[in-house]
C-alpha positions as a printed Julia matrix, in Angstrom:
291×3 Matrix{Float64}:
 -19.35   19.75  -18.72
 -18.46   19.88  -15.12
 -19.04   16.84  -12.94
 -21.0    17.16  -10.0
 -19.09   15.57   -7.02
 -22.46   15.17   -4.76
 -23.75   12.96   -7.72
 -20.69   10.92   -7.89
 -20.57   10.57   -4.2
 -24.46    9.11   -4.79
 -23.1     6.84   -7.94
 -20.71    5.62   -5.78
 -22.78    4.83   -2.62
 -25.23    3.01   -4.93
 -22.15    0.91   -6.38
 -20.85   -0.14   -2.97
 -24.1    -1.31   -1.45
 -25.71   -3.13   -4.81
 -28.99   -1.3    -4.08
 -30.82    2.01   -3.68
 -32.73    1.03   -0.69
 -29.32    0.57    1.3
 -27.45    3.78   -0.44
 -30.48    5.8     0.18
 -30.46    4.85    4.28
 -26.36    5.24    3.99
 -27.03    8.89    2.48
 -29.57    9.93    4.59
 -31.78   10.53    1.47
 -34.94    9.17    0.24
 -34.89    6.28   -2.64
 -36.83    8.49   -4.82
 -33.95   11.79   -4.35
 -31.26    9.03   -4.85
 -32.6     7.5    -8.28
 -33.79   10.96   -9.65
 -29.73   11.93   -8.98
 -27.83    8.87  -10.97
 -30.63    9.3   -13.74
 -29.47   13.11  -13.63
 -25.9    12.09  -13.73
 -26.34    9.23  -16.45
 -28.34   12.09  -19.0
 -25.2    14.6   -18.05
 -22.74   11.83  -18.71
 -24.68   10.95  -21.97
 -24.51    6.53  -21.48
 -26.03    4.26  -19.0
 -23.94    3.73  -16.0
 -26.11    1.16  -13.95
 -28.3    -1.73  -15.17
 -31.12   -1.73  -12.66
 -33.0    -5.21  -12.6
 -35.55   -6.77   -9.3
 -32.4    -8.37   -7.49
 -30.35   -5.37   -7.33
 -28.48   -3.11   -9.12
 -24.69   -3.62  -11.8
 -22.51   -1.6   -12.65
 -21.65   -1.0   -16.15
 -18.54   -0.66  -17.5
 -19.08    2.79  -17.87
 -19.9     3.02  -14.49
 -17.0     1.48  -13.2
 -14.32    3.76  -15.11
 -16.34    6.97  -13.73
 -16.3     5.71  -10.32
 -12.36    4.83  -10.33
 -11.7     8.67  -11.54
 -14.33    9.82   -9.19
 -12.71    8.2    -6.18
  -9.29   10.2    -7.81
 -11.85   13.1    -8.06
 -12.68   13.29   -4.28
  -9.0    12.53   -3.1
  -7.82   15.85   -5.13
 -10.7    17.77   -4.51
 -10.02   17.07   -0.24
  -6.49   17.39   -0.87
  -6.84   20.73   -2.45
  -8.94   22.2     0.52
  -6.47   21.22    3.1
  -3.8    22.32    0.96
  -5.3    26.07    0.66
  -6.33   26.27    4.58
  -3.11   25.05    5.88
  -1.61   28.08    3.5
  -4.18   30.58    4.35
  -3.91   29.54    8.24
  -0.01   29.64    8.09
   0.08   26.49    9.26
   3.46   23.98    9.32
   3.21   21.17    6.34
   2.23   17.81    7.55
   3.67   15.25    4.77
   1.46   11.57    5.89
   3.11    8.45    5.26
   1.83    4.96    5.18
   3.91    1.61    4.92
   3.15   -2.03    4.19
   4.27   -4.44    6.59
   7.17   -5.69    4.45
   8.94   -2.11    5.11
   9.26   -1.73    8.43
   8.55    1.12   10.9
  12.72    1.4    11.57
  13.71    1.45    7.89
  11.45    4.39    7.38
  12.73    6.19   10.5
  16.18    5.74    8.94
  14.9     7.21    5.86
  13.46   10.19    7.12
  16.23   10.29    9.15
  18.67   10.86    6.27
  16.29   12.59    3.9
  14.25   14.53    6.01
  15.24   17.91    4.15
  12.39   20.47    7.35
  13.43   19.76   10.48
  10.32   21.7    11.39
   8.11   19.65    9.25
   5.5    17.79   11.07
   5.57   13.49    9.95
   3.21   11.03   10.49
   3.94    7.49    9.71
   1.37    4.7    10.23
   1.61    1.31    8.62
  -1.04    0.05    6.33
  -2.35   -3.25    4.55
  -1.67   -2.9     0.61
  -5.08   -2.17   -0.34
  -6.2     0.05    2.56
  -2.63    2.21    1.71
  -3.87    2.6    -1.88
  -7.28    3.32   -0.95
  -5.81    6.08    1.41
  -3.73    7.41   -1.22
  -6.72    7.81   -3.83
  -8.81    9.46   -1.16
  -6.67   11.92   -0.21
  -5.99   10.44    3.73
  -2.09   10.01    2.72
   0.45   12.04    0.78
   2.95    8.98    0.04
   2.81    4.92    0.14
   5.94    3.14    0.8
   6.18   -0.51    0.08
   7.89   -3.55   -1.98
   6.68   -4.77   -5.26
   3.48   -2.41   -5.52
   1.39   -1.89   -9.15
   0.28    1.4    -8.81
  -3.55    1.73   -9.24
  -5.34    3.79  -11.75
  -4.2     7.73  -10.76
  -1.17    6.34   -8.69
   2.25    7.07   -9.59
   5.5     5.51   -7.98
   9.16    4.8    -8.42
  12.02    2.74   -6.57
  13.48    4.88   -4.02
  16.5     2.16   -3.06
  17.27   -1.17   -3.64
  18.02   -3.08   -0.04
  19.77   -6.24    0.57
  17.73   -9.34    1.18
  18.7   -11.26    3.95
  16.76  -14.07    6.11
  15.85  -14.75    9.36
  16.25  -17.74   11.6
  15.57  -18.85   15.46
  18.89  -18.97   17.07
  18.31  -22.71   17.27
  18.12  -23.45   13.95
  20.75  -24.75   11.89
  21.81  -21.78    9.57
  21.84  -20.0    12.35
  25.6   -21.03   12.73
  26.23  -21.0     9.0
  29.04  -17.94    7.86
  27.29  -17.85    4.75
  23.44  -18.83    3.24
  22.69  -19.53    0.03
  19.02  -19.24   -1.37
  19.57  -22.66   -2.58
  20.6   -23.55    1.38
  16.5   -23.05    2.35
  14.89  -25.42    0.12
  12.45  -27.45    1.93
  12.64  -24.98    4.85
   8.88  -23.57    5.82
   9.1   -19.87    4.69
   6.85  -17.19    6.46
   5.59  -14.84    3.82
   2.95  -12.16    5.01
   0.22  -12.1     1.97
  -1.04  -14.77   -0.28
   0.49  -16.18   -3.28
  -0.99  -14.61   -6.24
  -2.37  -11.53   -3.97
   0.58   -9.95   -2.98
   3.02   -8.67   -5.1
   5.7    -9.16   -2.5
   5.33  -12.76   -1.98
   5.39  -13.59   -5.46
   8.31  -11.49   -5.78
  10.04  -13.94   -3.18
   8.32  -16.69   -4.51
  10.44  -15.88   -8.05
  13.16  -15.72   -6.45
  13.01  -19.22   -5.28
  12.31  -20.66   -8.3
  14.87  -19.04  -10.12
  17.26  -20.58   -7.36
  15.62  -23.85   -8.97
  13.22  -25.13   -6.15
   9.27  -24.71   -5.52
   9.15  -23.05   -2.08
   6.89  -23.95    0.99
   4.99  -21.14    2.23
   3.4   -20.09    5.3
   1.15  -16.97    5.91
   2.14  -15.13    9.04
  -1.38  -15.52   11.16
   0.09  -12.47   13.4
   0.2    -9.6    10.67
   1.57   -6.64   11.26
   5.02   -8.05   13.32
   8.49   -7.06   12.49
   9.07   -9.5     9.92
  12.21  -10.86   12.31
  10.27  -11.94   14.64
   8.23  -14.38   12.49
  10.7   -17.06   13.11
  10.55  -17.02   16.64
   9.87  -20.29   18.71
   9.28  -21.76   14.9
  11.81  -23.98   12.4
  11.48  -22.0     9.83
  12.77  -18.92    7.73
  11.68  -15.49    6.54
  13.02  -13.06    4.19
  13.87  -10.01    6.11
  16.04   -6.6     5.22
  16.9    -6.35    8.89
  20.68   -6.09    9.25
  22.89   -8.83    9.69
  23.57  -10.26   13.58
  21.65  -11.23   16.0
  17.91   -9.97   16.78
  14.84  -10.21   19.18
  17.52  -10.24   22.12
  19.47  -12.8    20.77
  16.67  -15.08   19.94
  17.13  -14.9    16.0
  19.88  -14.39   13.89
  19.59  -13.01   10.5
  22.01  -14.04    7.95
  22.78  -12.25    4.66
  22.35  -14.02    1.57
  25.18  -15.06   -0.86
  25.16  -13.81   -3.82
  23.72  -10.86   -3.19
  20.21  -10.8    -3.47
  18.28   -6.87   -3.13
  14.5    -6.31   -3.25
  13.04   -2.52   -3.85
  11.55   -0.21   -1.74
   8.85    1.81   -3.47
   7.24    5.35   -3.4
   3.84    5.85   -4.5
   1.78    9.1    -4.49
  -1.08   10.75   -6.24
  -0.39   11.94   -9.58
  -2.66   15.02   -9.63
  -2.05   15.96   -5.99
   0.51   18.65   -4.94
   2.75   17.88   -1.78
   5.58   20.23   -1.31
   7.07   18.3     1.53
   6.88   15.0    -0.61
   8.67   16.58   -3.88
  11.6    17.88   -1.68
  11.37   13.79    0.53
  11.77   12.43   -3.02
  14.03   14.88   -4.45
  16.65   14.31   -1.68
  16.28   10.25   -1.92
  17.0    10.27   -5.78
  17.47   13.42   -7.08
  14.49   14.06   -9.35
């Protein structure tokens, strides 16, 4: 049986907005056209995928798995069109790239930089929250996700690229700043500025770990300005943050990032579409690590 991707797009709709009435006005259909379509779809699929009740509308579990693999469904589907009329127009590749805010925009420059296999291939590299860059991903918008600590979602694929040094970052007034040599143990107590929420980012609680397995609870602080070079989250503050940044000074002089000691290295991850096709983004990865 062939799925129908108009009546997914309507399953979908409904899903998002908890109501026909509001899917219906987002579609530009009428209520009745919208309910006769997910009762088409629900007889095709053969098992209820809504429970309809007078205060809105559920989705059944059924429901939800068809809409995650119709999301994948639609991100193919678009990729696949744009694939063929790029070909058929003989036009150059175009390999899109979104980051999270714990890589930075430099560290993928350098990356391309070294990897970057087309000099005539056309790049474009925007930084994205975690959830938006998977949601771009699965729909098709980007052809590979760069970030730290990322669980690929359902029809995601990924691997480490590297593994980068961790180093931290403090004001030039602070204390370590004068230290030869930091120790993970040397910031306990210190305020650390982490960019997503304990226990919603897979980052911080990477960073968090890594504090307690230096043997002390960390204090954390959310960045309120997201988005920054993570360097700069320390300026005109007391505190720390964990930053790949080289070691020396940074932000003119006004922080000074010191490697850690031991060693300490976090990953930098790929992540891409498992059923999309991205010649541009085989030959990026195959340079990187060979595969």
């Amino acid at each position: 049986m062939g799925l129908d991707l108009y009546k997914l797009n309507h399953l979908i709709a409904v899903a998002e907005e908890g109501s026909f009435t509001r899917a219906a006005t987002r579609l530009h259909l009428s209520q009745q056209a919208l309910s006769t379509s997910v009762r088409t779809l629900e007889r095709e699929v053969g098992v209820p995928l809504l429970e309809r009740s007078a205060t809105g509308v559920t989705v059944l579990p059924a429901g939800q798995a068809l809409i995650a693999d119709a999301r994948l469904l639609h991100g193919i589907a678009d990729s696949a069109v744009r694939r063929a009329r790029r070909i058929g127009r003989g036009e150059a590749e175009r390999l899109r790239i979104g980051h999270t805010p714990a890589v930075t925009g430099d560290e993928v420059t350098a990356l391309l930089r070294e990897h970057q296999t087309d000099p005539d291939l056309i790049i474009d590299v925007n930084q994205r929250y975690p959830d938006e860059l998977t949601a771009q991903l699965l729909g098709g918008q980007l052809d590979l996700g760069l970030g730290r600590a990322l669980i690929p979602a359902h029809g995601l694929i990924g691997t480490t690229l590297i593994r980068q040094r961790l180093s931290i970052a403090v004001a030039a007034a602070h204390p370590l700043a004068e230290r030869a040599e930091v120790r993970l143990k040397d910031i306990e107590g210190e305020e650390i500025t982490v960019w997503g929420h304990p226990g919603r980012s897979g980052y911080t609680d990477l960073l968090v770990n890594l504090c307690r397995d230096a043997g002390f609870e960390p204090r954390v602080h959310r960045n309120p300005i997201q988005g920054t070079p993570p360097v700069t989250a320390v300026l005109d503050t007391h505190g720390v943050a964990f930053v790949t940044a080289p070691p020396g000074p940074a932000a003119g002089g006004a922080v000074q990032v010191k490697e850690l000691q031991p060693p300490v290295h976090v990953p930098l991850q790929a992540l891409w579409p498992q059923h999309s096709t991205s010649d541009a983004r085989q030959a990026f990865l195959a340079s990187v690590q060979g595969f």
